[in-house]
NUMI-882500 format. One record per residue: residue number from 1; residue in three letters; y negated, x, z negated of N, C-alpha, C, O in turn. Coordinates in steps of 0.05 Angstrom, whole numbers, plus 5000, padded with zeros to 4 digits. Layout:
   resi   resn    n_v    n_u    n_w   ca_v   ca_u   ca_w    c_v    c_u    c_w    o_v    o_u    o_w
    NUM    ala      Y      X      Z      Y      X      Z      Y      X      Z      Y      X      Z
...
END
This chain:
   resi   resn    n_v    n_u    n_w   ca_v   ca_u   ca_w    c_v    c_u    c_w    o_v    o_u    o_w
      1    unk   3046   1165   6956   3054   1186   6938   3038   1211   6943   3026   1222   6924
      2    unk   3036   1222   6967   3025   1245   6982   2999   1246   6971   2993   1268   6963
      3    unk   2974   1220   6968   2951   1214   6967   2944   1213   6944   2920   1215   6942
      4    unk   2958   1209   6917   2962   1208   6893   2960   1238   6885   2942   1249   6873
      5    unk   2983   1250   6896   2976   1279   6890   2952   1285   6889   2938   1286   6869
      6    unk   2941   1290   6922   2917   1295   6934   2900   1290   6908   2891   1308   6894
      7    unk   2896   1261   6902   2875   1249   6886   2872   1266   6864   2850   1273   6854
      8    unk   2900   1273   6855   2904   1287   6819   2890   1310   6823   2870   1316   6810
      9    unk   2902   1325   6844   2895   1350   6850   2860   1366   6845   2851   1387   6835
     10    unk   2843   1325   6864   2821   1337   6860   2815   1331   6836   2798   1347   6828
     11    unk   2821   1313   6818   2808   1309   6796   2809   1336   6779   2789   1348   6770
     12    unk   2839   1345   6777   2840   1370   6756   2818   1401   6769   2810   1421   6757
     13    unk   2814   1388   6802   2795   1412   6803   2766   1415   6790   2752   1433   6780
     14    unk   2762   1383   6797   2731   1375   6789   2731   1391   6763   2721   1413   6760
     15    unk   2743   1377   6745   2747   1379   6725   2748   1410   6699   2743   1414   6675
     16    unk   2759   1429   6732   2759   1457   6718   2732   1472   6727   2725   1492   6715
     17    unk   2713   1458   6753   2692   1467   6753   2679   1454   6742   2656   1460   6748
     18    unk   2679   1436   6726   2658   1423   6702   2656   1446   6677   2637   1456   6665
     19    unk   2682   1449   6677   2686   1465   6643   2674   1496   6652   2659   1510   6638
     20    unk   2683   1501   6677   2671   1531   6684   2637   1525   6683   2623   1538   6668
     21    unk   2630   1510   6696   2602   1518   6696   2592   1510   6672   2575   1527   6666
     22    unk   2594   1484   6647   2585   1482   6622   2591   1512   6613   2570   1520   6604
     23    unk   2611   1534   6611   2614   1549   6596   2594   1574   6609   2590   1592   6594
     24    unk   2583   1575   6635   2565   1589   6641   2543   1580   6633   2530   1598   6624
     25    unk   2529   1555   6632   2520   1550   6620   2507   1555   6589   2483   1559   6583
     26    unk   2535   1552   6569   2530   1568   6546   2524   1590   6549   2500   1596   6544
     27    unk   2538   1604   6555   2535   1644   6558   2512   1648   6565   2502   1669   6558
     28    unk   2493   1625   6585   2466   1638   6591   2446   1624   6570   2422   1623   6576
     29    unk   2454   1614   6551   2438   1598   6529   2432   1614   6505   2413   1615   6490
     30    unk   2465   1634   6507   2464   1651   6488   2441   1674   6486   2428   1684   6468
     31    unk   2442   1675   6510   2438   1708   6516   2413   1710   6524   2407   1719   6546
     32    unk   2400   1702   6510   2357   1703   6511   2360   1713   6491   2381   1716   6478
     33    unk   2322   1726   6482   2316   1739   6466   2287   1728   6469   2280   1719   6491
     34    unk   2267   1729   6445   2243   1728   6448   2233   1744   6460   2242   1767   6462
     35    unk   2204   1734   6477   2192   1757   6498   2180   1783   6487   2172   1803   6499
     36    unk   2179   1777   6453   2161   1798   6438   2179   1820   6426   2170   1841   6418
     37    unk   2216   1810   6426   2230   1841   6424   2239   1848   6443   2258   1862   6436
     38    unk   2238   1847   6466   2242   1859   6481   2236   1894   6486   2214   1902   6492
     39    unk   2253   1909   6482   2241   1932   6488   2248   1947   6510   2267   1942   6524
     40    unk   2230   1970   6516   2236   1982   6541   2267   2012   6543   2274   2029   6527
     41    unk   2272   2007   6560   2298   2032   6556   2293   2049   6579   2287   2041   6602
     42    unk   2296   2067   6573   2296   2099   6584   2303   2095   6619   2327   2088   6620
     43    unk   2293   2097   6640   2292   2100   6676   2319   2130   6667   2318   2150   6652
     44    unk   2347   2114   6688   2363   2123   6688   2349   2158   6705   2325   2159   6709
     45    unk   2366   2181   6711   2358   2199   6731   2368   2197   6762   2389   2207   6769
     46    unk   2357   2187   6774   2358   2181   6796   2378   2202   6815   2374   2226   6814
     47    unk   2400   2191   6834   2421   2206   6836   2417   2212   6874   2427   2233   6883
     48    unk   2402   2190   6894   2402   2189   6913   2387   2185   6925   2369   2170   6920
     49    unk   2390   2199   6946   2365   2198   6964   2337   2165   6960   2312   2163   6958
     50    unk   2356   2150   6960   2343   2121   6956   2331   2113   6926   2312   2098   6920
     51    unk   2346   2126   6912   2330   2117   6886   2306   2135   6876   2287   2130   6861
     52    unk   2315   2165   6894   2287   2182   6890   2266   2176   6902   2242   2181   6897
     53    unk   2280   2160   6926   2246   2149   6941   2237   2121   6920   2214   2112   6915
     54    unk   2256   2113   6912   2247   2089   6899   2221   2088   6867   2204   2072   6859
     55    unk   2229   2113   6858   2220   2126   6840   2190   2142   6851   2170   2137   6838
     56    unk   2190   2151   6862   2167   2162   6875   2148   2141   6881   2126   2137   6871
     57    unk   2163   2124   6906   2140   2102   6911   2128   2076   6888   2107   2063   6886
     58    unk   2151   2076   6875   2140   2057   6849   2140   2030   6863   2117   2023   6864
     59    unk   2156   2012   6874   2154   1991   6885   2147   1977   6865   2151   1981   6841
     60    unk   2127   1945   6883   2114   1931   6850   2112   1899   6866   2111   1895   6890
     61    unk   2111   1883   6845   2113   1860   6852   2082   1852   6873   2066   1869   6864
     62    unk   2068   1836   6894   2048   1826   6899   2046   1798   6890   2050   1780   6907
     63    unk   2040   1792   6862   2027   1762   6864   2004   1753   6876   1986   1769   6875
     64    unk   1998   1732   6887   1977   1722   6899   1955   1707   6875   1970   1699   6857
     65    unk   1936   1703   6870   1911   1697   6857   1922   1668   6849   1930   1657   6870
     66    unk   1926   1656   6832   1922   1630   6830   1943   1619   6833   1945   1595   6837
     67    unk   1967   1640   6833   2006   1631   6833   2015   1643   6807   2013   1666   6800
     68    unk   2027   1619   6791   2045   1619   6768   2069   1635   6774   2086   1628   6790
     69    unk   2070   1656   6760   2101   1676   6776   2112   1685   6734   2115   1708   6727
     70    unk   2113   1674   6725   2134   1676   6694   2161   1688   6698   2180   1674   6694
     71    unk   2163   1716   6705   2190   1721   6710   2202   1730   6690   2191   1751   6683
     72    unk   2222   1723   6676   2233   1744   6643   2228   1764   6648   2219   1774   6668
     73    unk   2234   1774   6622   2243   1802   6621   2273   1814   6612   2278   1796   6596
     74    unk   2290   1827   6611   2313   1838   6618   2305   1865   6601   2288   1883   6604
     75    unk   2331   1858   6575   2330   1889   6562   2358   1891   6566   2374   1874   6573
     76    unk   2364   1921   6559   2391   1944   6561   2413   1930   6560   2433   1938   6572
     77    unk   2413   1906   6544   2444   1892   6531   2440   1870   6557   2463   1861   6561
     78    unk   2421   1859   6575   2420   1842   6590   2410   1812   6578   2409   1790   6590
     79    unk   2406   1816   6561   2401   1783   6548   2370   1791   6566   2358   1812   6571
     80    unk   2363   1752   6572   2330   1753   6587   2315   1735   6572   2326   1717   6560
     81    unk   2285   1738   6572   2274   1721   6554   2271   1694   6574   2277   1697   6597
     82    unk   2265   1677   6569   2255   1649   6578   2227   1653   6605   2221   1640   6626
     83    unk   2216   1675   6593   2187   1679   6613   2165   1668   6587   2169   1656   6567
     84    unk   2146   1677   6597   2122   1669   6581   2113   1631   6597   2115   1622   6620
     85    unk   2104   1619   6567   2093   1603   6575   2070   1596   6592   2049   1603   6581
     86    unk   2066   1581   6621   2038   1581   6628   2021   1565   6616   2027   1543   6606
     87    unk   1993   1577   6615   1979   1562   6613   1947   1559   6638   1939   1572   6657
     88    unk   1936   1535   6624   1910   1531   6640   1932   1509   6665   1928   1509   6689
     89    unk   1947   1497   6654   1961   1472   6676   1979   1489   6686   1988   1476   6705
     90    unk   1991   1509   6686   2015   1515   6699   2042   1519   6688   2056   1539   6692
     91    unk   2050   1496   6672   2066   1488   6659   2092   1492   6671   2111   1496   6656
     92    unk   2095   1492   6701   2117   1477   6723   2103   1497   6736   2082   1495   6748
     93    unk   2121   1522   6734   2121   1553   6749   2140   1550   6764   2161   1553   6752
     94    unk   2144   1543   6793   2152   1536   6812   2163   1558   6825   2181   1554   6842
     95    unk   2152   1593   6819   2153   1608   6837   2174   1632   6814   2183   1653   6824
     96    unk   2180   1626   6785   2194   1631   6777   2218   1624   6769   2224   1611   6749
     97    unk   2234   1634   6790   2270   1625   6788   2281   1642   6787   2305   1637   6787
     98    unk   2275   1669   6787   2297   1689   6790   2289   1716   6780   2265   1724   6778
     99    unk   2305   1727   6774   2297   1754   6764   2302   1780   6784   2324   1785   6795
    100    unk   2280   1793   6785   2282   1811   6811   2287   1844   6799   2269   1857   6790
    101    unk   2299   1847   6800   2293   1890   6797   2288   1899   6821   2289   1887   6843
    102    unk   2281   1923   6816   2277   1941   6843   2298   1950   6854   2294   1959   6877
    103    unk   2322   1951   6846   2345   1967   6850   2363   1943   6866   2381   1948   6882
    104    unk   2352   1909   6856   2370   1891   6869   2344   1872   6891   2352   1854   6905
    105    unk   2321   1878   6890   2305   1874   6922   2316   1901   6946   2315   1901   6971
    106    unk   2324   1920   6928   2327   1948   6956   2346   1937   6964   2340   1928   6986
    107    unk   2377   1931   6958   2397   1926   6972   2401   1906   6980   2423   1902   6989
    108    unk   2381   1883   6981   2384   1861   7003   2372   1861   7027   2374   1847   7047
    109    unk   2350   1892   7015   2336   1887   7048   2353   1913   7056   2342   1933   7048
    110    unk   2374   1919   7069   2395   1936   7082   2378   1948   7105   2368   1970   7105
    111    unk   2378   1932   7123   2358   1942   7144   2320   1964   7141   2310   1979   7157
    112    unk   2312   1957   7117   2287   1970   7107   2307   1990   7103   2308   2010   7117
    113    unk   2328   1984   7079   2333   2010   7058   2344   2036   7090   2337   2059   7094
    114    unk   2359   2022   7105   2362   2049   7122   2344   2064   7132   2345   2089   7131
    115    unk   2318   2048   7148   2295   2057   7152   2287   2086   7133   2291   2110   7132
    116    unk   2273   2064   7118   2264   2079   7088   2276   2103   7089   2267   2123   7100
    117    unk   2298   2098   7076   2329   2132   7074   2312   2149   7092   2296   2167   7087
    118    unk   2321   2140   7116   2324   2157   7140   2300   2171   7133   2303   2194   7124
    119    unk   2271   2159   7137   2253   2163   7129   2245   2183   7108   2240   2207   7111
    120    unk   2244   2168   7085   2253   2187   7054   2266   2214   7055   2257   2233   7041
    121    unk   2291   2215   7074   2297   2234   7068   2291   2265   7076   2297   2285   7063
    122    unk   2277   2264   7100   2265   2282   7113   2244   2296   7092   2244   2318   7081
    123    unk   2224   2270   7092   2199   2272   7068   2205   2286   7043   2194   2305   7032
    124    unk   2231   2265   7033   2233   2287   7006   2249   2308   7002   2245   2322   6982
    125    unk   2270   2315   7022   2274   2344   7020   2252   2367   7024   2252   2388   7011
    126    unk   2231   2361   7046   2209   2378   7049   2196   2376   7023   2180   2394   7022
    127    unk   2196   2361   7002   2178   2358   6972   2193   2379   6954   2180   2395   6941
    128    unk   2226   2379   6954   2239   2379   6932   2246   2408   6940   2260   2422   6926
END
């Protein structure tokens, strides 16, 4: 009887992470846009020490020569385009899976961003 439960239990779980993730699924099906309307929206005003250094230094992606990197693009409402198609055989862009901002590479590297700050902030009060 005990194991029966157990069993039901997992089925109805399986079952509710099937429907959760098909329905994420949809929502991210919806929510593209062609790469050609995309438009650009207005650089918020920067409020902190970290985003004024961020703004100053202009952080930028390094691709390497001869690496397929197709990353969308991301307008104001959040819908992302697909990425541009490669071409010349790079059909199977291996190196694009994710969508990066500058605002969400700073807070994973925690350890740089304090540096940086600490850094930054000396620098740009003597600027400002």
């Amino acid at each position: 009887m005990h194991r029966m439960k157990i069993k039901q239990l997992g089925q109805e779980m399986y079952l509710q992470v099937l429907a959760t993730l098909f329905a994420a699924l949809v929502t991210c099906a919806i929510a593209t846009v062609d790469h050609d309307k995309v438009k650009p929206f207005p650089q918020p005003e920067p409020a902190t020490i970290s985003e004024k250094a961020a703004i100053k230094f202009k952080p930028q992606l390094y691709i390497p020569e001869g690496v397929c990197v197709s990353y969308p693009a991301v307008n104001d409402a959040g819908e992302t385009t697909g990425g541009l198609k490669g071409t010349n055989g790079n059909d199977a862009c291996k190196y694009a899976q994710a969508v990066h901002s500058p605002k969400r590479v700073w807070f994973q590297c925690l350890r740089c961003k304090l540096k940086l700050e600490q850094h930054s902030q000396f620098s740009l009060k003597k600027r400002l």
